[in-house]
N, C-alpha and C positions, 0 to 999 in steps of 0.2 A: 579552808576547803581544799580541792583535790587537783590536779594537773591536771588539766583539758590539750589535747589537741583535734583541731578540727578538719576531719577527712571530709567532710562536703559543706559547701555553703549553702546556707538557710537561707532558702525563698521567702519572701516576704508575705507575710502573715497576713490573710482573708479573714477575720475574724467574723464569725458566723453566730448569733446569740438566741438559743430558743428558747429559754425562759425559764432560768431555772426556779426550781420549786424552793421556796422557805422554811423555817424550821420545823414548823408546826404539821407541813401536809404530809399526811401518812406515806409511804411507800408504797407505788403502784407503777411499774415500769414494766421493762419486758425483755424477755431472752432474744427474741427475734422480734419485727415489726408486727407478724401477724398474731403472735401468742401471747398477751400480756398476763404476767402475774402478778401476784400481792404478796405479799410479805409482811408479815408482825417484825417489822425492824426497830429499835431503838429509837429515840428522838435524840441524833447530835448537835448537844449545849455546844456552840462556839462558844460562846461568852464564858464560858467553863474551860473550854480550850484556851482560849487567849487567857483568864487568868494563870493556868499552868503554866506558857509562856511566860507572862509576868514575876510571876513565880521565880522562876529560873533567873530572870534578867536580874531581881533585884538583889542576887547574891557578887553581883561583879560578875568580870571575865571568871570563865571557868576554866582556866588554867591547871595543867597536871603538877601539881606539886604548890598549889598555894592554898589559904584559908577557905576562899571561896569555894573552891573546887572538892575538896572535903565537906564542906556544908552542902554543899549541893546534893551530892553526893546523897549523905546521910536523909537529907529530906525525900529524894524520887525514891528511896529503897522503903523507908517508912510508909509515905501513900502507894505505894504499889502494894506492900503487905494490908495496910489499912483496906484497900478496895476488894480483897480478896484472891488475890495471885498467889502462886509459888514461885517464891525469888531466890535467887542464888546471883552471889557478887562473887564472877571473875576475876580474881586480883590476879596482876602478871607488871614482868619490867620489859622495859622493851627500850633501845637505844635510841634516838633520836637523831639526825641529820646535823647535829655538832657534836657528839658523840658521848654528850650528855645519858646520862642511864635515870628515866624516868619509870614511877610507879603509875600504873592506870587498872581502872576497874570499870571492865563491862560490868552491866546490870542487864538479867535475865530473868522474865517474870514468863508465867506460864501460866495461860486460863485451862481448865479439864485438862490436867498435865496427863491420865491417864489415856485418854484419845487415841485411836490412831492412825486416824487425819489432822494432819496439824496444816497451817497455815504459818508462817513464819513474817513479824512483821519490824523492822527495824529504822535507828538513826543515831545518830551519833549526839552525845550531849557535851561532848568539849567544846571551849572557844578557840579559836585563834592567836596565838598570844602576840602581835602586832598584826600591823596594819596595813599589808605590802601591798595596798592595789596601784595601780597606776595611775587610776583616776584620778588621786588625793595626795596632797603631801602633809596631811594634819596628820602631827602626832604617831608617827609611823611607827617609831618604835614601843609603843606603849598598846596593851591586850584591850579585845574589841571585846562587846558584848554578847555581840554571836544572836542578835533575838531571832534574828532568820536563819541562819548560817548557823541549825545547830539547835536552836531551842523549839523553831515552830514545828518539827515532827517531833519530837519528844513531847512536845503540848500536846499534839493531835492526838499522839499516841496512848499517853495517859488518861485521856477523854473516855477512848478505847476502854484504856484496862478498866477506870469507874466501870463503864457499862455495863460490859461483858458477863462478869459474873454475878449480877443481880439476873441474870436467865436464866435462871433453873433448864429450860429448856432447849438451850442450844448443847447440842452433842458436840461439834467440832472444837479441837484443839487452838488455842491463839499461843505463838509462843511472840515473847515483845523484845529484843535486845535492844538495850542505849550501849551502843559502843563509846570508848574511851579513845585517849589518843589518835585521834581522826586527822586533827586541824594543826598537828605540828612539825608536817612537813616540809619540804625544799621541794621547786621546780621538775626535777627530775629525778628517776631510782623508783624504789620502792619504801619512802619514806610516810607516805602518806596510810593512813589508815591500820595505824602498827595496831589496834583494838580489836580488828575485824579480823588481821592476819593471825592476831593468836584465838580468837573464836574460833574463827576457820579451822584452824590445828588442833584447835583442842577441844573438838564437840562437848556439849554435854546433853548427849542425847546416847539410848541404846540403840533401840531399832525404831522407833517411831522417828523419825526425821519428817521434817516437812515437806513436804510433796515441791512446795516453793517457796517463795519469799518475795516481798515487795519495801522497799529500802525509799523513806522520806529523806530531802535534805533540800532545805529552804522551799519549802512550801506555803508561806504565809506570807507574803506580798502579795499589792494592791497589782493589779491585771497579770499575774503569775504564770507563763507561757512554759507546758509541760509538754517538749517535744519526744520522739522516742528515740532512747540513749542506745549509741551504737552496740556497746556490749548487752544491752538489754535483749536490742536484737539479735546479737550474735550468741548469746548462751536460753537466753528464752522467750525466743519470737510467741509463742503462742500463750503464754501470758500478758505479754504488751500488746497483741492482739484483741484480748479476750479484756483486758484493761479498759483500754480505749473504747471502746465496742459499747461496753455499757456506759462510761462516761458519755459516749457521745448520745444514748438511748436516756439519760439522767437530765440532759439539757448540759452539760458541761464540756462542749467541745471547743467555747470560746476557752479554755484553760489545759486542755486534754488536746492538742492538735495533731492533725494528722500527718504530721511531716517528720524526716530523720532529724535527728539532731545532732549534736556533736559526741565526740569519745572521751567521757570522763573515768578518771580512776578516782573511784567513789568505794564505800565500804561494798557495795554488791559485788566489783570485780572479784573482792577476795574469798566472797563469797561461793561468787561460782566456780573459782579459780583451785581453792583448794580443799574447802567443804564439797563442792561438787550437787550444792541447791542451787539450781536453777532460780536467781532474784533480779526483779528488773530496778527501776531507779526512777522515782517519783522527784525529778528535780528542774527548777526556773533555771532557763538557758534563752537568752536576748539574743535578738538579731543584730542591733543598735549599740551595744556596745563593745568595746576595743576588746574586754574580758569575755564573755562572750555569756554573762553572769549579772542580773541587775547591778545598778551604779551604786547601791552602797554595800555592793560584796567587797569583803577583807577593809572598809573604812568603819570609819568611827558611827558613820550615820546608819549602821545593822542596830540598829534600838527599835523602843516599841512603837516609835512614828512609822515603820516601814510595815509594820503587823496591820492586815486585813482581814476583817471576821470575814468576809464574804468567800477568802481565798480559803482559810483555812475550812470551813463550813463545806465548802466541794471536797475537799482532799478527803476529809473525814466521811462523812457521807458515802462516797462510791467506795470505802474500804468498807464501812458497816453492810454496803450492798453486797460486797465479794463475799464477804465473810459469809452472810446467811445464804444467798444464792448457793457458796459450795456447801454449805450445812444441808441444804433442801436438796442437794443434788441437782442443780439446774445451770448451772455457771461453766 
């Protein structure tokens, strides 16, 4: 994952719980307290997410440049055309932080590619290739499996792409990027996220661009604490706004809190930085630990023991909500 430094410290978490809704109950929420509406929204399969995840995990670390990472690879490009998307694979080199010249390929799928309102929704599907936390000294040099750190917004995300286009009736554009070489940077520079930086550089859009973007990165751990990320607010306050707002109106503020968080350089930085889309950053940031990143970021123990259908089940969800809400023009 990405260099954190942290310009303010995290008050300690009121965790407040109002009941969130289960898989089954229809969508019926509301733009404000006093105005509630309905919505024909999709039913999100966790259990279909978390196999996605699974999915991913049991190809190995997904390393740029091994076996795995080619399988990998091949399989989210197949089921993304299989569900009905338009996909195009970004292949690009890009130099690495030992100065290593590695291959990586974004994947880019597109629901109603002719749209033009698009919604822009992203994460990265690399792993880590060691284990550098501080927390752990197992096996450090050896590539992690990334099931959070990497696979559980690409699960959530595919869950998406399934859905989306058995709606004949949703008008609005989804465009879905898995970036590439995300996770195989060094402490400092601009090593990190080299997938996002040649995205960024090299649209593949004419003029329809996404109005914005919302970027997952370990979203499927058990009590998953999504505070809001300082460049989020500093390039697009009024989507982490308008974010949280409805999370909290979904029953999801025990997970969606309302407090700042830290300044991660995540693939949305390079997002807003030199695509110049406005993306916030859907990511678990702990008060409790020295990383400032659940205990088993960058160790061995990111497997599928740390994957919570409950967690991924909120993330999913209040995207399905965004999406129709700005379909129906209410969001």
């Amino acid at each position: 994952m990405h260099k954190i430094s942290f310009s303010l410290l995290f008050a300690l978490l009121l965790v407040i719980s109002t009941g969130c809704k289960n898989d089954t109950t229809p969508s019926s929420t509301s733009t404000t307290t006093e105005q509630p509406v309905s919505l024909d929204i999709p039913r999100f399969n966790r259990d279909s997410a978390y196999t996605y995840i699974e999915n991913q995990v049991a190809f190995g670390p997904r390393v740029p440049g091994t076996d795995a990472h080619r399988a990998a690879k091949e399989w989210m490009v197949e089921k993304l055309r299989d569900f009905g998307a338009t996909v195009t694979e970004q292949d690009f080199e890009a130099t690495v932080y030992t100065g290593e010249r590695l291959s990586g390929t974004n994947i880019f799928a597109q629901i109603n590619p002719t749209s033009t309102q698009r919604i822009l929704l992203g994460a990265h599907w690399d792993s880590r290739p060691f284990a550098d936390s501080p927390l752990s000294q197992e096996r450090k040099d050896e590539a992690i499996l990334g099931a959070d750190d990497g696979a559980s917004g690409v699960g959530v995300l595919m869950e998406l792409a399934r859905l989306l286009p058995q709606d004949t009736s949703l008008n609005i554009g989804v465009d879905i990027v898995l970036f590439d070489l995300e996770d195989y940077g060094q402490s400092q520079g601009d090593g990190w996220a080299l997938g996002s930086q040649y995205w960024s550089a090299n649209l593949p859009y004419g003029k329809n661009k996404p109005e914005y973007g919302i970027l997952l990165d370990m979203v499927g751990s058990k009590a998953a604490r999504f505070a809001k990320e300082v460049y989020s607010m500093q390039y697009a306050p009024n989507v982490v706004e308008k974010v949280w707002q409805l999370a909290g109106y979904m029953g999801y503020s025990n997970y969606f809190v309302n407090q700042r968080g830290g300044q991660i350089t995540d693939d949305h930085y390079y997002v807003n930085t030199i695509a110049k889309i406005p993306m916030i950053d859907i990511i678990n940031q702990k008060t409790n630990t020295p990383t400032g990143f659940g205990a088993h970021w960058h160790t061995h123990d990111d497997d599928m023991d740390v994957i919570d259908k409950a967690t991924i089940r909120a993330v999913g969800k209040l995207l399905l909500e965004v999406i129709y809400r700005e379909d129906a023009g209410i969001l």
